[in-house]
Residue, then its C-alpha position, 0 to 999 in steps of 0.5 A: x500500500x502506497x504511503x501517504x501524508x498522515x501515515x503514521x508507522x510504528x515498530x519496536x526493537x529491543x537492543x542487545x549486547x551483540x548489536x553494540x559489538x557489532x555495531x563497535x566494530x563497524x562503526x569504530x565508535x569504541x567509547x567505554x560507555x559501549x564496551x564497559x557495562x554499568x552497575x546494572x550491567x548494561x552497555x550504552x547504545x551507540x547513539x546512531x545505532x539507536x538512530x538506525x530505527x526511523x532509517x527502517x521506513x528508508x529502507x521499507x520503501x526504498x527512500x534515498x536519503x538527503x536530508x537526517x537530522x537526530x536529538x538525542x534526548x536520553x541514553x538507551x541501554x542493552x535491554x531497553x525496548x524502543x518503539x520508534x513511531x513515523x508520521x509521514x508529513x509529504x509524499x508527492x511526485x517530484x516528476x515522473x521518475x521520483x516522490x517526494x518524501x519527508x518524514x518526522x519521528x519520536x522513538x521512545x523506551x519501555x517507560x515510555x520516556x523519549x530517546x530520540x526525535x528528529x525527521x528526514x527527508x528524502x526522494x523513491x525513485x520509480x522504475 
């Protein structure tokens, strides 16, 4: 079903332990807040894994990006469940070939608490 202004789409993902050490390792963001657990034995997530949530509409519905733009409100620990919700807020043709699509997101944790913010915008190309 084609996306339009309006839409909202939500889903949730819980981070682990093995997605900073991967995320580490390809990234290089080594910083001992990801590496070294907590009191409660948690790693902080990387603040652009956590980013890589509302990027998930992007490659739902082949958008190439131009424009991204995050605040990062609180930590999100191993462990947190994060729903990321995305309003589209413009989808339209641009000419034959591309639409047009902007975007704005909140993701939030288990305590229902915001994590992250922000919007994107970007253009689908039709083949």
């Amino acid at each position: 079903m084609p996306l339009k202004v309006g839409d909202k789409i939500k889903f949730e993902r819980t981070f682990t332990v093995k997605d900073v050490e991967l995320f580490t390792t390809v990234s290089g963001d080594e910083g001992t807040h990801h590496r070294t657990p907590d009191e409660k034995g948690r790693l902080v997530i990387q603040g652009l894994l956590t980013a890589t949530l509302p990027t998930k509409i992007g490659g739902d519905n082949n958008v190439l990006a131009r424009t991204m733009n995050f605040e990062f409100i609180r930590p999100v620990f191993t462990g947190d469940t994060i729903v990321c919700e995305v309003t589209i807020e413009k989808f339209e043709e641009q000419d034959h070939k591309r639409m047009l699509i902007e975007a704005s997101f909140l993701c939030t944790n288990q305590k229902e608490k915001p994590v992250l913010s922000g919007n994107f915008a970007g253009v689908i190309l039709r083949y």
